[in-house]
GULOBA-494014 format. One record per residue (C-alpha): residue in one letter; x, y, z; residue number from 0. Coordinates in Angstrom, 1 decimal. Layout:
! GULOBA-494014
<atom "a", <X, Y, Z>, NUM> ...
! end
This chain:
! GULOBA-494014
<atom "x", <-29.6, -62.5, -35.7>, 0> <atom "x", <-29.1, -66.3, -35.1>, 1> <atom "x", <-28.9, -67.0, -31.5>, 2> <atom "x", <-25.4, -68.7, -30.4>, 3> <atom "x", <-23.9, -70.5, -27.0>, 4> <atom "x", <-22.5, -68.1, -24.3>, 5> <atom "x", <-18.8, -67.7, -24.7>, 6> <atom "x", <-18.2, -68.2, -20.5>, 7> <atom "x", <-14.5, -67.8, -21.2>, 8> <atom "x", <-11.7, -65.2, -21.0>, 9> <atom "x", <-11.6, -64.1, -24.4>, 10> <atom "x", <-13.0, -64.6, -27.8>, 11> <atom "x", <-16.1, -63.7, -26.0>, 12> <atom "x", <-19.4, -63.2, -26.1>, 13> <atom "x", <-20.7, -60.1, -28.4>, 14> <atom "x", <-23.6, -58.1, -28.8>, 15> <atom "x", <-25.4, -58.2, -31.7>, 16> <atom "x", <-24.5, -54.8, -32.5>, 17> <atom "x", <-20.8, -55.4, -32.2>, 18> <atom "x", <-21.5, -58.4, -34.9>, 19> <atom "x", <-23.2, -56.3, -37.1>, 20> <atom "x", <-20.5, -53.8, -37.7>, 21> <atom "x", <-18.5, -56.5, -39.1>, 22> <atom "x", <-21.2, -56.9, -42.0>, 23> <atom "x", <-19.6, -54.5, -44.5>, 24> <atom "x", <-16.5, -54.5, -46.4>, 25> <atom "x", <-14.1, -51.8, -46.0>, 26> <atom "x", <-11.1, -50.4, -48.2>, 27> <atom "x", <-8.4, -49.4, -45.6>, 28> <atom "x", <-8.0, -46.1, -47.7>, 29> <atom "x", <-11.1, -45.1, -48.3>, 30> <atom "x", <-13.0, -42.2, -46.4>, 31> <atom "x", <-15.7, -44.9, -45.7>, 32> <atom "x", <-13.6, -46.7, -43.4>, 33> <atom "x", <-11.0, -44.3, -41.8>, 34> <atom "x", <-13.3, -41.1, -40.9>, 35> <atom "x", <-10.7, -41.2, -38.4>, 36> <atom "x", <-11.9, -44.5, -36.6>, 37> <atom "x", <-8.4, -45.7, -35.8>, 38> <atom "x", <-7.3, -41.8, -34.2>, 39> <atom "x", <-10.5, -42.0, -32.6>, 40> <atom "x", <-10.2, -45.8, -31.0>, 41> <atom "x", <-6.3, -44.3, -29.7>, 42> <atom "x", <-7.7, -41.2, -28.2>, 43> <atom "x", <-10.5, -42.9, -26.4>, 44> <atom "x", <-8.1, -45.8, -25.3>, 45> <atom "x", <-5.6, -43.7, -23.3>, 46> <atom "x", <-9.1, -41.6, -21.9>, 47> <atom "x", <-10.0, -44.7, -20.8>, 48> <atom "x", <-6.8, -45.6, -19.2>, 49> <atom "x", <-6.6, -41.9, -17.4>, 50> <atom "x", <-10.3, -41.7, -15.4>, 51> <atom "x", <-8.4, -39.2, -13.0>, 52> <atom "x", <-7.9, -36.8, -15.9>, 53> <atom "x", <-10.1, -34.2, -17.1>, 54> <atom "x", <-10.8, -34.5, -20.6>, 55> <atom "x", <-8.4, -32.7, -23.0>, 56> <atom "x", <-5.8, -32.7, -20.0>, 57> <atom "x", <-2.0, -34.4, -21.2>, 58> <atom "x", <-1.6, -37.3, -19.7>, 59> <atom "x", <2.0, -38.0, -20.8>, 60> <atom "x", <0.5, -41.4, -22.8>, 61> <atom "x", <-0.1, -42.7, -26.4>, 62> <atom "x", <-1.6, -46.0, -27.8>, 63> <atom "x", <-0.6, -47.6, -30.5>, 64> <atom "x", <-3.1, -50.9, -32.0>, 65> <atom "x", <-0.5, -54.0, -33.3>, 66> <atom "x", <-2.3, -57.0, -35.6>, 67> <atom "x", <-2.4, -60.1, -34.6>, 68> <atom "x", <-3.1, -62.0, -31.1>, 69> <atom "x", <-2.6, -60.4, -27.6>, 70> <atom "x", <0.9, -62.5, -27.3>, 71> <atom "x", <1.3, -60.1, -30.1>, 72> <atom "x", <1.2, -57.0, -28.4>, 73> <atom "x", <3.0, -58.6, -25.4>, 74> <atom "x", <5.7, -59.4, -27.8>, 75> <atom "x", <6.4, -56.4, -29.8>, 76> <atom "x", <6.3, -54.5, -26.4>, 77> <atom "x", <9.1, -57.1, -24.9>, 78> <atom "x", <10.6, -57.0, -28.6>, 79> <atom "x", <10.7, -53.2, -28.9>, 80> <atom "x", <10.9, -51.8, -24.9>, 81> <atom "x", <13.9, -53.6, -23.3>, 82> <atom "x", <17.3, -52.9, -25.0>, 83> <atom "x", <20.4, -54.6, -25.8>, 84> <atom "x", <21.8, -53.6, -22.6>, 85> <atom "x", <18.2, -54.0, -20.6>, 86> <atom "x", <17.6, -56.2, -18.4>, 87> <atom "x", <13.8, -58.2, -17.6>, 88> <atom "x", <12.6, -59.5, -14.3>, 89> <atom "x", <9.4, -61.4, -15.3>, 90> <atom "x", <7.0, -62.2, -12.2>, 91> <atom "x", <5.4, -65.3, -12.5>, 92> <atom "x", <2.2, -67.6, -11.1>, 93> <atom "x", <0.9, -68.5, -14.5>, 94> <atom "x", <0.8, -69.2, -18.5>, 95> <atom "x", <0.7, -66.0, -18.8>, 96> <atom "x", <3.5, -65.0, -17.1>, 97> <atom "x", <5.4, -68.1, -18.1>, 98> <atom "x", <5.1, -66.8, -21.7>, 99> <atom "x", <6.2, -63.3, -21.6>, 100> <atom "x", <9.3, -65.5, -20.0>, 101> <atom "x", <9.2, -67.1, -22.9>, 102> <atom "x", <9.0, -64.2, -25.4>, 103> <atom "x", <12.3, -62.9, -23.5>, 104> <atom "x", <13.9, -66.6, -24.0>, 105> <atom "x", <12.9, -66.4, -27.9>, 106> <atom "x", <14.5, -62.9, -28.4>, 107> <atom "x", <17.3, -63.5, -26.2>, 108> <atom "x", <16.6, -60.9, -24.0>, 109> <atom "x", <18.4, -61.0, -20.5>, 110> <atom "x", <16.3, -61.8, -18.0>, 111> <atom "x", <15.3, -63.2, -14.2>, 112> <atom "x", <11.9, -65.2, -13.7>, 113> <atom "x", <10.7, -65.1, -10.0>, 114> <atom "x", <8.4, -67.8, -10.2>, 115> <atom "x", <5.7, -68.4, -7.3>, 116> <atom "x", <2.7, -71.4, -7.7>, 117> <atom "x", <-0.2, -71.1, -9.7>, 118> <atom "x", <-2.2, -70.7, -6.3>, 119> <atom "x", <0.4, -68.2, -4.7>, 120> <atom "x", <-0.1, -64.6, -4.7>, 121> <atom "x", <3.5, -63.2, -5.6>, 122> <atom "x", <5.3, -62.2, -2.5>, 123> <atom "x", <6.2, -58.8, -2.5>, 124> <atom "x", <9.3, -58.8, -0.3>, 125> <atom "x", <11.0, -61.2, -2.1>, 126> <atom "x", <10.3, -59.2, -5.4>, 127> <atom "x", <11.6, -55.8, -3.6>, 128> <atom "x", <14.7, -58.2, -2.3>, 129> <atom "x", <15.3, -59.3, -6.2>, 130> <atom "x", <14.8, -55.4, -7.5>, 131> <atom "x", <17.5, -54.3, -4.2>, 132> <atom "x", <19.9, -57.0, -5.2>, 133> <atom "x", <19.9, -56.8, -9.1>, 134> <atom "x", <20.9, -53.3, -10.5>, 135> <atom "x", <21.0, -54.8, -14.0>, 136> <atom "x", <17.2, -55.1, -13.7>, 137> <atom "x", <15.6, -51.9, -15.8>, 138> <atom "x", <12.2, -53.3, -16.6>, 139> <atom "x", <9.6, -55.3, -14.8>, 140> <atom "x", <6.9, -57.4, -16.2>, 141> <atom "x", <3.9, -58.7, -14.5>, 142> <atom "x", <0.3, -60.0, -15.8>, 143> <atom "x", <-2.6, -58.1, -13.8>, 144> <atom "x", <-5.4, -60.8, -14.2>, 145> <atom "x", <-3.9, -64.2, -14.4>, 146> <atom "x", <-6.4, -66.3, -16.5>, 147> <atom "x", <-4.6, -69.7, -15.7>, 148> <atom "x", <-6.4, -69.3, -12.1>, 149> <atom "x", <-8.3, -66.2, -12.1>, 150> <atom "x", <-6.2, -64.6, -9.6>, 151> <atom "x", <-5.6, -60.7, -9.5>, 152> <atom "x", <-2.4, -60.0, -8.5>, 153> <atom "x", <-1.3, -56.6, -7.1>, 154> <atom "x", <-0.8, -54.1, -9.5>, 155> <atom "x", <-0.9, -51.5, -6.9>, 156> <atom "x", <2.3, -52.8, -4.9>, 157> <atom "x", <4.2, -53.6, -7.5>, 158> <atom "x", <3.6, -50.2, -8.9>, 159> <atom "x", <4.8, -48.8, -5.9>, 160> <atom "x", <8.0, -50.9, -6.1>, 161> <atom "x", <8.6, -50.1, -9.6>, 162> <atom "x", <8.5, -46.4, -8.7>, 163> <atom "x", <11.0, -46.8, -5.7>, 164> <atom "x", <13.8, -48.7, -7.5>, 165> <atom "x", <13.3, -46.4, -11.0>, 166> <atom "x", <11.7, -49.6, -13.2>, 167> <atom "x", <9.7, -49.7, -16.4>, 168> <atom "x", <6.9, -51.2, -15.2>, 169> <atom "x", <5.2, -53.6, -18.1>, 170> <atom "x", <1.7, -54.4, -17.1>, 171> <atom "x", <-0.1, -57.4, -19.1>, 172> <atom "x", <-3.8, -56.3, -18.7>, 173> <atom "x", <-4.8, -58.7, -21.2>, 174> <atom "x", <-8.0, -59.5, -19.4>, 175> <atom "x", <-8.4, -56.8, -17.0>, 176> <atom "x", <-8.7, -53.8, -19.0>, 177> <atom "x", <-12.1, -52.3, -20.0>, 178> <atom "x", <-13.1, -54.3, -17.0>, 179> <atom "x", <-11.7, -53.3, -14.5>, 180> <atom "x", <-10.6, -49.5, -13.2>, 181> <atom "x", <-6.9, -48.7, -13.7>, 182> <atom "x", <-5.3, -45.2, -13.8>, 183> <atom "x", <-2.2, -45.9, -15.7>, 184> <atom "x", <-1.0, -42.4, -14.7>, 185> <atom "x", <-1.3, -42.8, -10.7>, 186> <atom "x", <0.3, -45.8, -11.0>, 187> <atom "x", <2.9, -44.5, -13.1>, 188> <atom "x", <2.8, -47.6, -15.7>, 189> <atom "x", <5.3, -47.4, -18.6>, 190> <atom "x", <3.3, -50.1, -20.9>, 191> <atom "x", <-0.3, -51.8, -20.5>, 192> <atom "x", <-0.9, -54.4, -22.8>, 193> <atom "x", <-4.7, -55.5, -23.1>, 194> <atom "x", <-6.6, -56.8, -26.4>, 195> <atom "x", <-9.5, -55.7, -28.8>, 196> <atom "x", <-11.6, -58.9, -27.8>, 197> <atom "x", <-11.2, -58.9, -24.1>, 198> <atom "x", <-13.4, -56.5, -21.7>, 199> <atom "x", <-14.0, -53.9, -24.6>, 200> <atom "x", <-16.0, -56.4, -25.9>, 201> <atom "x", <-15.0, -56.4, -29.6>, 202> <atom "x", <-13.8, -59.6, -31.7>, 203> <atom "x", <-10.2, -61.1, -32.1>, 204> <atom "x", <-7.6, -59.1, -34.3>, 205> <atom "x", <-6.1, -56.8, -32.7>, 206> <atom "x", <-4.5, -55.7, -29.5>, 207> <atom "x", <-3.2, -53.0, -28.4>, 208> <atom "x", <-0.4, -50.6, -26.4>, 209> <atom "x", <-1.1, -47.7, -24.2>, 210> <atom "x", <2.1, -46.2, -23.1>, 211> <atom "x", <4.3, -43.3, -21.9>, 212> <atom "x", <4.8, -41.0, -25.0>, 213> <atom "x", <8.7, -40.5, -23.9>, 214> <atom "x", <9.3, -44.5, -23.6>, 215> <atom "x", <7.4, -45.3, -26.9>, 216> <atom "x", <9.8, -43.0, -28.4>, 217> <atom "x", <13.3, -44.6, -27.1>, 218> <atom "x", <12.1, -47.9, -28.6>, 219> <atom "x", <13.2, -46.5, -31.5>, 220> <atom "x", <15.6, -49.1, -33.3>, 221> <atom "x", <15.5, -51.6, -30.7>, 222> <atom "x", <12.5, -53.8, -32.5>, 223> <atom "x", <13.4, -57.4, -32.8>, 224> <atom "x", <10.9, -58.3, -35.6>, 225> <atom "x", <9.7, -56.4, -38.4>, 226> <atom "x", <5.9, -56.8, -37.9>, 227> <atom "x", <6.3, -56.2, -34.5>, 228> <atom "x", <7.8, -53.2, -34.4>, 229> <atom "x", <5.8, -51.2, -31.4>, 230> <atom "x", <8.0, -47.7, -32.7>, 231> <atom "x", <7.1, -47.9, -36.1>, 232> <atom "x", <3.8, -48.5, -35.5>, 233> <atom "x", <3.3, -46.0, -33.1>, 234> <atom "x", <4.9, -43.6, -36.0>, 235> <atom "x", <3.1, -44.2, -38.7>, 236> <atom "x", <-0.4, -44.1, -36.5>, 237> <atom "x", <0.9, -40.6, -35.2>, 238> <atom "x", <2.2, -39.1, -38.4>, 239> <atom "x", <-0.4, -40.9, -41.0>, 240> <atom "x", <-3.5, -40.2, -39.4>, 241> <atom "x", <-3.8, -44.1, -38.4>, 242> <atom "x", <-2.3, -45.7, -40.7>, 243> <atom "x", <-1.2, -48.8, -40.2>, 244> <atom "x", <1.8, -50.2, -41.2>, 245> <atom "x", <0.6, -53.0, -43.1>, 246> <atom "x", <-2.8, -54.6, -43.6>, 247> <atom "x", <-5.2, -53.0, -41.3>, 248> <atom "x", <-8.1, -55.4, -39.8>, 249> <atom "x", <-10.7, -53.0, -41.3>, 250> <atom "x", <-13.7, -55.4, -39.8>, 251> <atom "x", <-12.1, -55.7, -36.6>, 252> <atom "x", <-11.4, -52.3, -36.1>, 253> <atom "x", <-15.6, -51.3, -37.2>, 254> <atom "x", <-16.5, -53.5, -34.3>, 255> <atom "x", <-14.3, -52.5, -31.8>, 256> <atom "x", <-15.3, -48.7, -32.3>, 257> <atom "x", <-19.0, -49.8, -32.0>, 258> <atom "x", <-17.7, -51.8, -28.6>, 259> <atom "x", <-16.3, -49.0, -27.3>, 260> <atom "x", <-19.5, -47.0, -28.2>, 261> <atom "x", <-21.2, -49.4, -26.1>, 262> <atom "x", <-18.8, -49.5, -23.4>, 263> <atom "x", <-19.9, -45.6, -23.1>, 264> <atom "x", <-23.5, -46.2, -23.3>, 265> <atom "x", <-23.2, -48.8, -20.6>, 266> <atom "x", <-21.8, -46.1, -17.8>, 267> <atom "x", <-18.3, -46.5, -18.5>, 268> <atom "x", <-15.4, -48.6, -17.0>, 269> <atom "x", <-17.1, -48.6, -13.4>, 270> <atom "x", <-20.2, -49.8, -14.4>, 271> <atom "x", <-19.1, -52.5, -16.4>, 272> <atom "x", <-17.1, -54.1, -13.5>, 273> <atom "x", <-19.9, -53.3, -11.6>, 274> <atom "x", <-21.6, -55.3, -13.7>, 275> <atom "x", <-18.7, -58.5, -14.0>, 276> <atom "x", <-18.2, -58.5, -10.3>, 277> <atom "x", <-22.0, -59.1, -9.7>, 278> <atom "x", <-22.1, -61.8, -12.6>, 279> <atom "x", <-18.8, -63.6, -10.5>, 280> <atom "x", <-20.0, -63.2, -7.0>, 281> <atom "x", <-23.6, -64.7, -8.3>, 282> <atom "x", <-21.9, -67.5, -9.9>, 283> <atom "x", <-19.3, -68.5, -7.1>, 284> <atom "x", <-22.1, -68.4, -4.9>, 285> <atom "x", <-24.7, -70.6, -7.0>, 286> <atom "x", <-21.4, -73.1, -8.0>, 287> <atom "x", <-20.8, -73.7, -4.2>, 288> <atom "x", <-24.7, -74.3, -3.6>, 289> <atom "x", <-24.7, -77.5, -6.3>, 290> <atom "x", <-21.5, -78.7, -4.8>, 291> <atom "x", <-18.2, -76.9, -6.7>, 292> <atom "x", <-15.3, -75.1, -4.8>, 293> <atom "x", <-13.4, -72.5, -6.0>, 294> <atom "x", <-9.7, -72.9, -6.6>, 295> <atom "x", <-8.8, -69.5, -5.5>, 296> <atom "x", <-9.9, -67.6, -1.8>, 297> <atom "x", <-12.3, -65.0, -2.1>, 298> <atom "x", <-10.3, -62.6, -1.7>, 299> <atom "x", <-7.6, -63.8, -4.2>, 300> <atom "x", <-10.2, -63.9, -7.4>, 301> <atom "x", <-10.6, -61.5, -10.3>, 302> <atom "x", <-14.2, -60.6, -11.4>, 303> <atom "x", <-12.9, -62.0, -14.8>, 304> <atom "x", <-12.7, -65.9, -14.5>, 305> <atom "x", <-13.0, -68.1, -12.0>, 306> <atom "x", <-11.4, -72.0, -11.4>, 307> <atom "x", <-13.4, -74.6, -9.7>, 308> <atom "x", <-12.3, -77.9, -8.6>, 309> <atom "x", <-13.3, -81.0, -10.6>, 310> <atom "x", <-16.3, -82.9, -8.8>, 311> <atom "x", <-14.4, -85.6, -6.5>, 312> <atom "x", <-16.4, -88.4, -8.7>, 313> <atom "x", <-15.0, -91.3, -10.9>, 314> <atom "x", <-17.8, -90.8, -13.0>, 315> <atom "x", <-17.0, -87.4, -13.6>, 316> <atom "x", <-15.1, -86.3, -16.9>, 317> <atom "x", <-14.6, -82.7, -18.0>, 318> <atom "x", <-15.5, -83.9, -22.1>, 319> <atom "x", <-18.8, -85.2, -20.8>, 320> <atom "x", <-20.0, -82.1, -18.9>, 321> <atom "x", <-18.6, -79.3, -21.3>, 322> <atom "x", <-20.7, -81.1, -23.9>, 323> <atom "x", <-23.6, -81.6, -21.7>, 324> <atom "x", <-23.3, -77.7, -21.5>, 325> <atom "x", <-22.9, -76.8, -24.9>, 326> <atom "x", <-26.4, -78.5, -25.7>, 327> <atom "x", <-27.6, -76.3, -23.2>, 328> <atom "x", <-26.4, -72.9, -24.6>, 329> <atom "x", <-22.9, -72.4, -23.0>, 330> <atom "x", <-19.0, -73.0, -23.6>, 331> <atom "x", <-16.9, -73.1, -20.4>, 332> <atom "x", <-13.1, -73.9, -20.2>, 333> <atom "x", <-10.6, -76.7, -19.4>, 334> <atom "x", <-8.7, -76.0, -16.6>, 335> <atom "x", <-5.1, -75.5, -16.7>, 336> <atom "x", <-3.6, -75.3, -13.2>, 337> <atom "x", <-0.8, -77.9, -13.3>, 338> <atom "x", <-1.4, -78.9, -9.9>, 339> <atom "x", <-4.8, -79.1, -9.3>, 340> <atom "x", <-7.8, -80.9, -11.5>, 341> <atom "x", <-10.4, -78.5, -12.5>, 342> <atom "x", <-12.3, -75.9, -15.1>, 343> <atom "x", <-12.9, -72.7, -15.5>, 344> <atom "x", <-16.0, -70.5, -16.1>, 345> <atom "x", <-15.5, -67.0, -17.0>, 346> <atom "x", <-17.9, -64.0, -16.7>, 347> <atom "x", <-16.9, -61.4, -19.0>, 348> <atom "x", <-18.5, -60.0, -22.3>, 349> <atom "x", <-21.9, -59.7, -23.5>, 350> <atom "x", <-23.0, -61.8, -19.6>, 351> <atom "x", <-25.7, -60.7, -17.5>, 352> <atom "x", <-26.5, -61.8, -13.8>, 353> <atom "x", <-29.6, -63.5, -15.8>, 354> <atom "x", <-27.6, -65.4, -17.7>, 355> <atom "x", <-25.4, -66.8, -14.8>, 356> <atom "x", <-28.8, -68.2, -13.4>, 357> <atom "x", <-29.2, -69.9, -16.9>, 358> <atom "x", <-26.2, -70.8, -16.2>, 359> <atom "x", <-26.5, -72.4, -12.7>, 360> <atom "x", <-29.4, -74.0, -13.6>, 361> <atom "x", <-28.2, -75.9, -16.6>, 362> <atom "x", <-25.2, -76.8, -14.2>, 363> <atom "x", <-27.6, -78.5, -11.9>, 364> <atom "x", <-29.4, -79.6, -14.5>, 365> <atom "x", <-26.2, -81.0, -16.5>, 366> <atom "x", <-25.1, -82.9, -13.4>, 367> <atom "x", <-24.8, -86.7, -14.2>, 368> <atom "x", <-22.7, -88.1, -11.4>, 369> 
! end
C-alpha cells in the first residue's frame, strides 16, 4: 500500500495496513456478506473488553450499543438519552472535553453544575465529594478519563469511589483511553463509558460507541432528546434485530473496526497494547526533553495517550513552520490548545512503535531551525 505520514495525534490515527484494507469492498447493510453477525460480534467483544475481571461467558450486568457519527456523538446521545427531565448533571471539568459535555447539557437544557478546575489542575476530589454532599439534586456525574486538551489522566478510580458513596450515575468519557488503557467497568461500577471506533481500537472514524449497565440503558427509554441520537432505540433495535441499526449503518467502518479488534487480540490484548503506548510516551518525553522541550504536565499527571510540550522560548519559532517542517519528514503532530500556556502536542497512539518515536526524535532534531 502507499506509504503515508504518521498520524502523532489523539485520533483519526494511524492504521495498519490491514485495518485499511477491510475498507476496500463495498457492502449491502442487509446482505449476509456484510452482517455474518459482525455488528453482534463487535458488541460482545466490546463489553469483554470492558470486563477483564470476568471469566468469559460470565454476566456482567453490561450492554453496548454503536451510535453513527463523531465521538461528541456518543457523548451526546448518552447526555441526551441518560439524565431525565427531573435529573440533574454535575460535569467535572479541566478541559475541551469536559467543557463540551457542559455544553451538550447547555444545548439540551439539561440542569446542570460545572465544577471547573485549570487545564493544568488535576480535579480536587474534596471539593467534588463537598459539591455531591451539598447538592441532592445531583443524580448523574460526568467526567472525561483522558483529557486530550493536556494529556492529563484524571482519576477514574476516586471518582468511582465517590460516585458509589453518594448513589451517582457515573458517566465516564473514555474517548481516548479505551482500548488503551485497562479499565474494568464492573469494579468500578460505571453506569456509561463513552469511547470511539477510531481511538485506541485502532479502526477509522465513523462510529462510537456505548458500553453500559443493561438496567440503565433500559430506563432511557423515552427520555431521548434527538431522534438520531436516541441511545434506547438503538440499543433496541441492535438487541432485538440482530444488529441492526437504526438507520444507515457505516458498513466500511464497521469491516475495519472488526479487523482492529482482531488485531487488538493478536497483539496480547488491552495490557499489551498500553504496554506498548506507555513505552512509545516515556521514550518520547524523554528524547523531547534531550533536544530541549518541556512537558506541560508532571510526570506523574500524563496519560500514555498524548502528551503537551511547551513552545521553544524563541522569537524565531512558529508552530506553522515546524508542523510543516515535520510533515515533509513523515509526521503530523498537533496545535496546542491549553488556553494558558503556548505549546503543541504529540500523541502516541495507533499504529506507533518505540521505532518510530526515534524517527520521530530524530526528525525533531533534525527539523529544528531556531
Amino acid at each position: 500500500m502507499m506509504q503515508h505520514y504518521l498520524l502523532l495525534t489523539p485520533g483519526p490515527l494511524t492504521t495498519s495496513d490491514t485495518v485499511k484494507a477491510a475498507m476496500l469492498k463495498d457492502w449491502c447493510t442487509w446482505d449476509d456478506d456484510y452482517n455474518l453477525d459482525v455488528v453482534q460480534k463487535i458488541r460482545r467483544q466490546l463489553v469483554k473488553l470492558a470486563s477483564p475481571g470476568h471469566t468469559p461467558g460470565e454476566a456482567t450486568g453490561y450492554s453496548s450499543v454503536l451510535m453513527q457519527g463523531s465521538g461528541t456523538a456518543s457523548v451526546e446521545s448518552v447526555i441526551g438519552s441518560a439524565v431525565g427531565k427531573e435529573d440533574k448533571l454535575l460535569v467535572i471539568n479541566n478541559g475541551a472535553y469536559g467543557a463540551r459535555i457542559a455544553e451538550i447539557a447547555r444545548y439540551l437544557e439539561i440542569e446542570y453544575r460545572v465544577i471547573d478546575f485549570s487545564e493544568t489542575q488535576a480535579p480536587d476530589m474534596a471539593l467534588i465529594e463537598d459539591a455531591l454532599a451539598t447538592d441532592p439534586a445531583i443524580t448523574h456525574v460526568a467526567m472525561v478519563h483522558c483529557e486530550t486538551t493536556t494529556g492529563m489522566l484524571n482519576p477514574v478510580e476516586a471518582m468511582a469511589e465517590l460516585c458509589r458513596k453518594y448513589n451517582k450515575v457515573f458517566i465516564l468519557d473514555a474517548m481516548s483511553s479505551f482500548g488503551g488503557m485497562t479499565l474494568d467497568v464492573a469494579r468500578l461500577d460505571i453506569g456509561f463509558l463513552i469511547s470511539s471506533a477510531n481511538k485506541c481500537i485502532q479502526g477509522v472514524p465513523g462510529f462510537g460507541f456505548v458500553i453500559a449497565k443493561t438496567v440503565l440503558l433500559e430506563q432511557c427509554r423515552g427520555q431521548a432528546r434527538s431522534l438520531s441520537l436516541d441511545l434506547y432505540a438503538q440499543w433496541h433495535t441492535m438487541e432485538t434485530a440482530n444488529g441492526k441499526w437504526r438507520f444507515t449503518s457505516p458498513t466500511h467502518v464497521v469491516r475495519a473496526f472488526d479487523q482492529a479488534l482482531t488485531e487488538l487480540k493478536q497483539e496480547g490484548g488491552i495490557k499489551a497494547r498500553a504496554n506498548r503506548y506507555r513505552q512509545n510516551q516515556q521514550l518520547l518525553v524523554a528524547g523531547m526533553r534531550e533536544l530541549g522541550f518541556e512537558a506541560l504536565l508532571s510526570q506523574d499527571l500524563h496519560s500514555p495517550i498524548i502528551t503537551s510540550f511547551y513552545s521553544p522560548d524563541s522569537e524565531e519559532y512558529r508552530f506553522a513552520e515546524f508542523y510543516q517542517r515535520l510533515k515533509a519528514k513523515g509526521f503530523v503532530i498537533y496545535p496546542g490548545k491549553v488556553s494558558d500556556a503556548d505549546c503543541f502536542r504529540i500523541g502516541n497512539i495507533g499504529e506507533i512503535y518505540p521505532a518510530d518515536i526515534k524517527r520521530l526524535l530524530t526528525a525533531v532534531a533534525e527539523a529544528k531551525y531556531w
